[in-house]
VMD Tcl script that draws the C-alpha trace (Angstrom):
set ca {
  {-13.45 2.81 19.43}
  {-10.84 5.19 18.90}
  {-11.54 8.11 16.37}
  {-8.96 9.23 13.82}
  {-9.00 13.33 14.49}
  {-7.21 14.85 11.57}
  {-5.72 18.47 11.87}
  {-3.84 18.46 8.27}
  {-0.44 18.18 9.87}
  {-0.19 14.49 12.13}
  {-1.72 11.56 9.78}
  {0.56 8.50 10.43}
  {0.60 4.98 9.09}
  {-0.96 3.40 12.11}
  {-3.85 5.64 11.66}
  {-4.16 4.48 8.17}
  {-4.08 0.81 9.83}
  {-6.72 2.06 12.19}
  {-9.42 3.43 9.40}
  {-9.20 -0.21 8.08}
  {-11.04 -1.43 10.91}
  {-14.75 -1.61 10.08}
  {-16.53 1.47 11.62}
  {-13.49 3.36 12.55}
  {-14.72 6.64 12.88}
  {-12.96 10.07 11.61}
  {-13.12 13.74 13.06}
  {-11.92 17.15 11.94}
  {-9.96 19.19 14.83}
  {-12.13 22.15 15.61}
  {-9.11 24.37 14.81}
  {-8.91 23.55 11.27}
  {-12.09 25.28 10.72}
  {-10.45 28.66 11.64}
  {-8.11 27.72 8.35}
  {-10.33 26.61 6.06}
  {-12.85 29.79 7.01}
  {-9.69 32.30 6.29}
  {-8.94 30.63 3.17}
  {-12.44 30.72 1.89}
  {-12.39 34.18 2.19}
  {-9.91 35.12 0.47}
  {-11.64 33.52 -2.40}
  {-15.11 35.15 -2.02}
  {-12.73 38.59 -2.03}
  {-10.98 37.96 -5.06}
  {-15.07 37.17 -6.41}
  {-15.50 40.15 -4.91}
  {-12.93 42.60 -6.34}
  {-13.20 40.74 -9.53}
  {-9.71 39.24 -9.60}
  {-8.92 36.94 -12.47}
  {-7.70 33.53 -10.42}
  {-6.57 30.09 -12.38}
  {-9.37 27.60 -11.88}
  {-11.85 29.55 -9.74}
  {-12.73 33.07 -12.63}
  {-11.37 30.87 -15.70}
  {-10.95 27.52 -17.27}
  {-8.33 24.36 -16.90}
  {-5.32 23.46 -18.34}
  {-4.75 24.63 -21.61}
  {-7.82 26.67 -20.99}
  {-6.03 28.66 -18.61}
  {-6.63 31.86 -20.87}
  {-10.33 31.45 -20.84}
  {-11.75 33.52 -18.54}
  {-15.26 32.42 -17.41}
  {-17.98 34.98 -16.58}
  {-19.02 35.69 -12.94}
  {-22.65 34.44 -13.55}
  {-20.81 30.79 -15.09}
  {-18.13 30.43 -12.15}
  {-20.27 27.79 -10.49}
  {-21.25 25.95 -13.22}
  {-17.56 26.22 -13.99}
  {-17.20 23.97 -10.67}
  {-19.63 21.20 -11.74}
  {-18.15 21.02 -15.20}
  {-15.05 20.29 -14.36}
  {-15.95 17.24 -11.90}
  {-18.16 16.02 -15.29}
  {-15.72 16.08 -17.79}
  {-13.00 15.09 -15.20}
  {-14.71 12.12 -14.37}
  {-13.26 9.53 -17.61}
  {-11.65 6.68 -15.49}
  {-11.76 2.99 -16.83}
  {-11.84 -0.42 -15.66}
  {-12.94 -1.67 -12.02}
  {-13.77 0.26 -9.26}
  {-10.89 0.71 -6.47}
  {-11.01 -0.67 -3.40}
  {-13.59 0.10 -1.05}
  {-10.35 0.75 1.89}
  {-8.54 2.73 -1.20}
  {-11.53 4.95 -1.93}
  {-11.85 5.48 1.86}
  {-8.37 6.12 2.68}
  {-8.57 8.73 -0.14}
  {-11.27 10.73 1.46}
  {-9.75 10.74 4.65}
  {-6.37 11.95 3.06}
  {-9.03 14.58 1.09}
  {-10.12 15.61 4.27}
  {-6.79 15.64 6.07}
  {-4.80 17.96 3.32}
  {-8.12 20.26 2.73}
  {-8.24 20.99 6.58}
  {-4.95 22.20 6.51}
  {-6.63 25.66 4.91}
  {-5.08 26.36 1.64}
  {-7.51 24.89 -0.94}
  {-10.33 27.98 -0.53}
  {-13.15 25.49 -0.10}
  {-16.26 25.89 2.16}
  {-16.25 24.15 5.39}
  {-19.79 22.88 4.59}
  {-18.29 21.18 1.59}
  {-15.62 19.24 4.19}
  {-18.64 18.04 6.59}
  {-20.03 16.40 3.56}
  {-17.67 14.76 2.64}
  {-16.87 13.57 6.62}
  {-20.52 12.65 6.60}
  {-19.77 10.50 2.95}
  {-16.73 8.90 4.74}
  {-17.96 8.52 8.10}
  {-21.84 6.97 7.03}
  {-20.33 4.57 5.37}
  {-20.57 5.54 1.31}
  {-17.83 4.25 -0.92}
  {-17.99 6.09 -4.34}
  {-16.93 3.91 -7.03}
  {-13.64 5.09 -8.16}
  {-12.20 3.37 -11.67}
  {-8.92 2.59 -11.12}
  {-7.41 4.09 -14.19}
  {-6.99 6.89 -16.02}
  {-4.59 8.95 -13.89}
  {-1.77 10.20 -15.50}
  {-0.63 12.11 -11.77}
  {0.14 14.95 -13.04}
  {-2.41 17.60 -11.47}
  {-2.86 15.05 -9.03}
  {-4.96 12.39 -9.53}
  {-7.66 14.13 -11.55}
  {-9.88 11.55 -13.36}
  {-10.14 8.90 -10.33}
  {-11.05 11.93 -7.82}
  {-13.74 13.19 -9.95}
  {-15.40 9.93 -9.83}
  {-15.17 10.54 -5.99}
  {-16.32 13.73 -5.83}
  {-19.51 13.15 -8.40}
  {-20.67 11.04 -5.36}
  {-20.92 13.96 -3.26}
  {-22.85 16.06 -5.96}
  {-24.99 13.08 -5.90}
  {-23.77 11.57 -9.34}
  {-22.23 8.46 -10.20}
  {-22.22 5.21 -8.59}
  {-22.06 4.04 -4.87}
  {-21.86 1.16 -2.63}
  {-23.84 1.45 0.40}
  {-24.89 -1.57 2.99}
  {-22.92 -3.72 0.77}
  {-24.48 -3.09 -2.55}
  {-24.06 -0.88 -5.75}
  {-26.61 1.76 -6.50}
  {-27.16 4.92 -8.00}
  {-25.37 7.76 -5.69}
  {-28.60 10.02 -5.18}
  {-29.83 6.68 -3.54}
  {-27.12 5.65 -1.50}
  {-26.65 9.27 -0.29}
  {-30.87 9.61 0.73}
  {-30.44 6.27 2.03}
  {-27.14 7.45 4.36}
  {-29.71 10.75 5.11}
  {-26.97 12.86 3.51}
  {-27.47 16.01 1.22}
  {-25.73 16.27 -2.06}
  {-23.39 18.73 -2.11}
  {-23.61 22.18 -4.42}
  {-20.14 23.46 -5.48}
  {-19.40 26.66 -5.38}
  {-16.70 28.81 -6.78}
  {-13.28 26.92 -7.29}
  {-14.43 23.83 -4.87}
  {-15.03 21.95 -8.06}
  {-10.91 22.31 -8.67}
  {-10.22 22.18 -4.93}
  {-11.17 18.90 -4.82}
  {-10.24 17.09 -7.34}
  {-6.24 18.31 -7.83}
  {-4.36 16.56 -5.08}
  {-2.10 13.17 -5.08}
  {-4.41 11.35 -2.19}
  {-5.47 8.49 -4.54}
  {-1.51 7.84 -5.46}
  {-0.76 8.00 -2.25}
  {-3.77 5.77 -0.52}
  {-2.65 3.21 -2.74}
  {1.19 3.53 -1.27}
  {0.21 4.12 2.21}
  {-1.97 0.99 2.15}
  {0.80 -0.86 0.39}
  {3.44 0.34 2.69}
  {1.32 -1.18 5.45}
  {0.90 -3.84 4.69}
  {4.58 -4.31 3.61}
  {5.59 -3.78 7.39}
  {3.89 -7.12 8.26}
  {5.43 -8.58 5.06}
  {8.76 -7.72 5.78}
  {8.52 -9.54 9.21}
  {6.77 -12.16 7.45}
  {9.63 -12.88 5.05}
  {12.60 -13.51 7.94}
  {10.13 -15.93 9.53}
  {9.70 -18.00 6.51}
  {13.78 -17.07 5.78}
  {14.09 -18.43 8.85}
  {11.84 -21.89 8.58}
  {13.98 -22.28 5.17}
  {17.42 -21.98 6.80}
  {16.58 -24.51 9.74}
  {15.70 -26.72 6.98}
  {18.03 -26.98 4.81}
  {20.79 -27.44 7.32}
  {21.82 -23.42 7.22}
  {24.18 -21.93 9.46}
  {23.29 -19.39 12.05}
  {26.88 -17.79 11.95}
  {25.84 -15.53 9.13}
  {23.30 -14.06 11.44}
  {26.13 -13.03 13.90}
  {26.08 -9.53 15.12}
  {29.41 -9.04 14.56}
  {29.34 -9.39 10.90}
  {26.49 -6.70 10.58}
  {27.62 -4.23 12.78}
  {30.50 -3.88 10.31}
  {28.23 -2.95 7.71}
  {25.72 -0.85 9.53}
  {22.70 -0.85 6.99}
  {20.10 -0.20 9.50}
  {17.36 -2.94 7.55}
  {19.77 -5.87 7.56}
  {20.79 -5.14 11.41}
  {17.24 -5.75 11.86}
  {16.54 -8.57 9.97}
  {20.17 -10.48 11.36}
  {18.32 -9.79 14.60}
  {15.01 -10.97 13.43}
  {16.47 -13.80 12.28}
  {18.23 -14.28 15.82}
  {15.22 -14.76 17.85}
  {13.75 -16.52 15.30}
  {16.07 -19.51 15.64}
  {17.36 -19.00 18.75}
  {17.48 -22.80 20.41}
  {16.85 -24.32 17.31}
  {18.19 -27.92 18.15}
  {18.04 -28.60 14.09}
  {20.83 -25.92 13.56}
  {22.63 -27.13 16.47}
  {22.50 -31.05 15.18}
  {25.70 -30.04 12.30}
  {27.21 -27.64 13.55}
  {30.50 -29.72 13.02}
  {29.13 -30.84 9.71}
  {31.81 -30.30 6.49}
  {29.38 -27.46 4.99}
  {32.04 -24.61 4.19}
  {29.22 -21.72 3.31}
  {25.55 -21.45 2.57}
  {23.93 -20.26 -0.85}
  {23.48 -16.47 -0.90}
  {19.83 -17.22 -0.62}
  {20.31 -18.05 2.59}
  {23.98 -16.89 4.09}
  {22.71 -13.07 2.71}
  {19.41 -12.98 3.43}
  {19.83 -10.16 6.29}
  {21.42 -7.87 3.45}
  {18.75 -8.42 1.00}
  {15.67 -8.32 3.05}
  {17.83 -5.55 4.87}
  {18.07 -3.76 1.78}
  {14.42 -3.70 0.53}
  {12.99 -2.90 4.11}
  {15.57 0.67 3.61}
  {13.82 1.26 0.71}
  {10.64 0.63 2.48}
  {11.56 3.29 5.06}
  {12.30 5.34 2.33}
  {9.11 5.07 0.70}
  {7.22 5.55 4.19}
  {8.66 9.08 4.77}
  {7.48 10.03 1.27}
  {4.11 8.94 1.82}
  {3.69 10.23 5.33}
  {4.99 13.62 4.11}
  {2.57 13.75 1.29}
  {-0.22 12.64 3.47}
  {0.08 15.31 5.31}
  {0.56 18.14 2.65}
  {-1.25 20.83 0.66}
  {-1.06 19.62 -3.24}
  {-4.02 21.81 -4.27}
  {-3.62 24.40 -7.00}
  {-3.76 27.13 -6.70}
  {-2.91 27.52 -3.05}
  {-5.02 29.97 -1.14}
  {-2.95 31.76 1.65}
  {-4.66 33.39 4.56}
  {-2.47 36.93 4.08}
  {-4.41 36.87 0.75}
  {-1.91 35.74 -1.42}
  {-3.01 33.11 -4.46}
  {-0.43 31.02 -6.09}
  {-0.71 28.65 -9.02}
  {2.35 26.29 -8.65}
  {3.00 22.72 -9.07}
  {2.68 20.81 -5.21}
  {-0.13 18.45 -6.98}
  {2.50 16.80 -9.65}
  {3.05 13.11 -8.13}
  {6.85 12.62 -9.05}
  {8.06 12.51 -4.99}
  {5.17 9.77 -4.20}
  {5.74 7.72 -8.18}
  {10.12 7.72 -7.55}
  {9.33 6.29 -3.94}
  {6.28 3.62 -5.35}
  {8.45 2.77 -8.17}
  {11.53 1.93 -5.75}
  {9.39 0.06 -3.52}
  {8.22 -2.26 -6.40}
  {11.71 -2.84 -6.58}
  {12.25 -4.20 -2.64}
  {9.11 -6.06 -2.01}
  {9.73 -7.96 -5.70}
  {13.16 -8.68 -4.13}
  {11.75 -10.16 -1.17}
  {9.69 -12.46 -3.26}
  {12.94 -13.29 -5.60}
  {14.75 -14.49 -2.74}
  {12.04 -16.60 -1.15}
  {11.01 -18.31 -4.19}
  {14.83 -19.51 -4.68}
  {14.77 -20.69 -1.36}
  {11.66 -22.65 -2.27}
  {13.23 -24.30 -4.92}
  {15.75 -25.34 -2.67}
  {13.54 -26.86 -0.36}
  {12.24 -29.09 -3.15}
  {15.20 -29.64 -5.31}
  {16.97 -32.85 -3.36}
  {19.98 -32.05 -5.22}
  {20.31 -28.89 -3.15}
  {17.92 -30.02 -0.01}
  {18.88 -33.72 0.89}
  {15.17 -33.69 1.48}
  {12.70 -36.16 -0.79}
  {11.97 -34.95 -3.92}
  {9.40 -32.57 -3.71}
  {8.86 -32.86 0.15}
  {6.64 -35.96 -0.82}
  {7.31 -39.55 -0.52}
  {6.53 -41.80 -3.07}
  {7.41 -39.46 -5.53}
  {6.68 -40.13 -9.07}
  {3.16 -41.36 -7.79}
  {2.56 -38.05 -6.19}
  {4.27 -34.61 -7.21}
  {3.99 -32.74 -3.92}
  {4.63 -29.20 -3.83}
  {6.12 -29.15 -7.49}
  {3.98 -26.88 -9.31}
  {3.93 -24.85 -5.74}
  {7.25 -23.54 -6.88}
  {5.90 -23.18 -10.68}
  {3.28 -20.63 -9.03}
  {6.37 -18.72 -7.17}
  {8.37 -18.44 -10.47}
  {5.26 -17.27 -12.50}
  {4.65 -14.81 -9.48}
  {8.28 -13.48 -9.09}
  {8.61 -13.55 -13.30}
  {5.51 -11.18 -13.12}
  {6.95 -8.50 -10.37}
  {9.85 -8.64 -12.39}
  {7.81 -7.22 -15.15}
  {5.82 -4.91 -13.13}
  {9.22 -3.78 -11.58}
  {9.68 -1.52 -14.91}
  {9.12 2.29 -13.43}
  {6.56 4.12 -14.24}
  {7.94 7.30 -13.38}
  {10.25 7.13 -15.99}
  {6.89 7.33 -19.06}
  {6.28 10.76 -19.07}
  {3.75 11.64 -21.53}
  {2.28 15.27 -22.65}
  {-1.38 15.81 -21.60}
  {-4.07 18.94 -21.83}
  {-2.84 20.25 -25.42}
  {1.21 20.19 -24.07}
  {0.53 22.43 -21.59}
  {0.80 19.25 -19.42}
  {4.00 18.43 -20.48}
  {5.77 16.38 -18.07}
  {3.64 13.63 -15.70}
  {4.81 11.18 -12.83}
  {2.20 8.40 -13.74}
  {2.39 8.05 -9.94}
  {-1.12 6.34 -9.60}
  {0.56 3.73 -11.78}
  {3.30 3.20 -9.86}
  {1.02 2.83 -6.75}
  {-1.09 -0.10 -8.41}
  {2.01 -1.84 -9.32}
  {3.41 -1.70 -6.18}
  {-0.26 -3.23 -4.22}
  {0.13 -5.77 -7.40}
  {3.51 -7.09 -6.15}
  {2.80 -7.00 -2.52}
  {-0.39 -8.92 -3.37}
  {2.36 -11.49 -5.58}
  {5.00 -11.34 -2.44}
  {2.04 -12.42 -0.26}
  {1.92 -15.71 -1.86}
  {5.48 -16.25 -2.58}
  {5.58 -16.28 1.22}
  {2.90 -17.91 1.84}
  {4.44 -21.12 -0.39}
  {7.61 -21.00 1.07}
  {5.54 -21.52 4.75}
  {4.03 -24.33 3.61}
  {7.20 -25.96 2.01}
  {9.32 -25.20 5.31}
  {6.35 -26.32 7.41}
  {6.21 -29.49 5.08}
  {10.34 -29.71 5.61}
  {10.17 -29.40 9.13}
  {7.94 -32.62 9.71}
  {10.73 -34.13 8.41}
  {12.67 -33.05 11.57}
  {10.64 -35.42 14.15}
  {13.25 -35.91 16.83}
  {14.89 -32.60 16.38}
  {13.42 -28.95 18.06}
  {13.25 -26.05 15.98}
  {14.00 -22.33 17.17}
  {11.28 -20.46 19.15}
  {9.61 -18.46 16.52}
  {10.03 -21.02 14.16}
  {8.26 -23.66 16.12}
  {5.50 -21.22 16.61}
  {5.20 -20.49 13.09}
  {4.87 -23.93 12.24}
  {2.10 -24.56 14.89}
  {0.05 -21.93 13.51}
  {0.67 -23.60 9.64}
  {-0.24 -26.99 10.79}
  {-3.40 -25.96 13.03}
  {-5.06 -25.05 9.64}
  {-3.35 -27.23 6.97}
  {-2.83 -30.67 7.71}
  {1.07 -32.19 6.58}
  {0.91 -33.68 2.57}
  {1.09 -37.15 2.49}
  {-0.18 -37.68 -0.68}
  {-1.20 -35.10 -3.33}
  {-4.27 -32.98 -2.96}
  {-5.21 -29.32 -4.22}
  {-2.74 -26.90 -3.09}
  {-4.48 -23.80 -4.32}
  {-7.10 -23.78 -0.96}
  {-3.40 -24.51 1.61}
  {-2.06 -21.58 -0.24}
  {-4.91 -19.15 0.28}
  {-4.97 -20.50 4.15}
  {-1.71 -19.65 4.52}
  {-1.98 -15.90 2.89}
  {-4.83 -15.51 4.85}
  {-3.27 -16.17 8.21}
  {-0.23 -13.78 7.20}
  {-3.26 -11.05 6.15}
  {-5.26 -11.57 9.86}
  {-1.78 -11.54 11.66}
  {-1.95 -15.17 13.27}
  {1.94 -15.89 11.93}
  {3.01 -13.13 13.20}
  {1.28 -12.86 16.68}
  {2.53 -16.22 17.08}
  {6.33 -16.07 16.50}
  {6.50 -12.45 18.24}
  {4.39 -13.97 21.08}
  {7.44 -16.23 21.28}
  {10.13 -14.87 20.91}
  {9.10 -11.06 21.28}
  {8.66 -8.02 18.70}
  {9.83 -8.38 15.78}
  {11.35 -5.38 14.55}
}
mol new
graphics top color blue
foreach p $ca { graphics top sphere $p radius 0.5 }
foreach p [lrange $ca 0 end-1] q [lrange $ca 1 end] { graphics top cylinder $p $q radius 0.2 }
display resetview
């Protein structure tokens, strides 16, 4: 198995893929220790020559002005991961948590946080022996980073708190005796060190933004299924037309949508037919998946810049130099989260209109519902009531969060990015997106059955195979809710999409 080696300057996106595969372990680069030695030691000098440094010789936030006796510094450190530690609600996921201590890891290696290279090994050893702290999910305001959910992580390596180890919740002492790890013992300004930095914010986005890759290739598949369907034209997806407006996301998804169809004998069958244009649903689908996967890119670069950046504060610099600035304040990652919301709960608005084509027979020319006999059965009716109340509840999660700035730590906080916000809204409507697809699979699938004498395109066809080897065509009503999770979970394990690039090649 391939190990993740992080030198605090290289994470990428496919290694945050990679860590999500049970057992994936991670390594330090032997020449970060070099770094992290040099910046330690400018710390233990400043101890030394009795320098007064934010954080490390006196207290937080508004306490700035307290300085903090030399015999106190290192209760200093312990205190601050206590009272830090005041998140709410349920725990973050267990890939979240460990995504955040391999972005920990990844920015603390680069050498400017002043922290002990003892401290890093235990919290490798944490990550690698498989301890998930439990990590509330709220109560960051992302403003010195994310504060309150880190603490919770870092009380697990002090040997407080909560963990889950072999599967099960226990007290952290426990789970840390039973992983034969020792708790850790802060010393001065590692306390600090490791709880100011924006790697829960951006765990959250980076995990998002992963799985949004897949999604995006995802939604011109089902686009794709929907057009054949309903009797769409493939003209819109001519090159032509998108070359003269050279938005480099709908380029790719007119060429997505290409291969897709390409010898799709149901297109084919009216080409002649009277039909003048397509709804925008489907005649500009390339321009508005195109322009949610640019903001996707967009929201990528910000997240892979951040995961590979000091946000500490202060900054320890090996010349000896100690800065207090402001690299932990989450406004780059929350503007890029909150714009994403904004694509992937386009995606979804799009695909759900295209479902209600499908069973509309005013708009389709299909039965009513995709069912026969209705009235006696109702088909996939109240499928497309779940993809309005999903798309109805992005749109309300689609407010930004970046945009509520509220004062914290007696004003001296004054202005935060609630970026971890605008992370958990933007997993929220993936997770939505994820079923509004996954609906509008199983109504095309359903449509195309329809199509008996008639050969869809390449991709399509495979897509469909892949549908209807796990859910069986509706003939008559049954629960939907267990064909809807099948569906999601073939789109999550990558069977939809192994299929139709298997076809028709990678998807881009």
């Amino acid at each position: 198995m391939r190990t993740i080696i992080l030198n605090g300057e290289s994470v990428t996106l496919e290694e945050v893929e990679l860590l999500l595969q049970p057992g994936t372990p991670v390594a330090l680069a032997s020449a970060t220790r070099k770094n992290v030695d040099r910046s330690r030691a400018v710390v233990e000098n400043a101890l030394r020559n009795k320098q007064v440094v934010y954080g490390i010789t006196t207290g937080f936030g508004a306490f700035a002005n307290v300085v903090i006796s030399p015999s106190r510094c290192r209760q200093l450190q312990k205190n601050i991961v206590l009272s830090h530690a005041a998140g709410v609600g349920p725990p973050l996921p267990d890939d979240v948590v460990r995504l955040t201590m391999m972005l920990m890891l990844n920015t603390k290696a680069k050498g400017f946080s002043g922290i002990r290279w003892s401290s890093l090994q235990t919290l490798l050893e944490v990550l690698n022996r498989g301890v998930v702290p439990h990590v509330p999910e709220k109560g960051s305001v992302g403003a010195s980073g994310d504060l309150a959910p880190l603490a919770h992580l870092v009380l697990a390596l002090i040997g407080r708190g909560k963990a889950r180890y072999g599967g099960k919740w226990m007290a952290t002492g426990k789970a840390l005796r039973k992983a034969g790890i020792r708790p850790l013992v802060l010393r001065e300004g590692e306390g600090l060190a490791l709880i100011n930095g924006t790697q829960v914010m951006t765990a959250i986005g980076a995990l998002t933004a992963c799985h949004g890759r897949r999604l995006s290739k995802i939604a011109d598949v089902a686009a794709s299924m929907s057009l054949e369907v309903l009797l769409g034209s493939n003209t819109e997806l001519h090159n032509s037309i998108h070359r003269l407006r050279p938005h480099r996301g709908q380029i790719d998804s007119a060429s997505n949508m290409r291969r897709i169809t390409e010898g799709s004998e149901i297109i084919s069958s009216h080409k002649d037919c009277d039909r003048v244009q397509d709804a925008y649903s489907l005649r500009c689908t390339p321009q508005v998946h195109g322009a949610s996967r640019d903001i996707l890119e967009y929201a990528e670069r910000v997240l892979v810049t951040e995961m590979n950046s000091a946000t500490e504060n202060p900054l320890i610099f090996p010349d000896g130099k100690i800065f207090s600035g402001g690299n932990f304040h989450g406004q780059p990652v929350a503007l890029a989260l909150d714009a994403l919301v904004l694509g992937l709960a386009e995606w979804a608005n799009i695909s759900e209109r295209r479902t209600e084509r499908m069973v509309n027979p005013a708009l389709s020319g299909l039965p009513s519902f995709l069912v026969r006999e209705g009235g006696l059965n109702s088909g996939f009716m109240i499928a497309q009531y779940t993809a309005a109340a999903l798309v109805s509840e992005n749109k309300v999660l689609a407010h930004p969060a970046s945009v509520d700035s509220i004062p914290t730590s007696g004003n001296k906080e004054d202005h935060v990015s609630m970026g971890t916000i605008s992370a958990r809204k933007a997993m929220a409507v993936m997770e939505n997106l994820k079923w509004v697809l996954a609906i509008e699979l199983l109504c095309g699938a359903q449509a195309l059955d329809l199509f008996t004498n008639l050969k869809p395109g390449r991709g399509t066809l495979a897509a469909y195979r892949v549908v209807r080897k796990s859910v069986p065509h509706l003939d008559r009503d049954r629960e939907l809710a267990p064909d809807i999770e099948t569906v999601a979970g073939l789109i999550d394990g990558g069977e939809i999409l192994n299929a139709v690039e298997a076809a028709c090649g990678s998807l881009v």
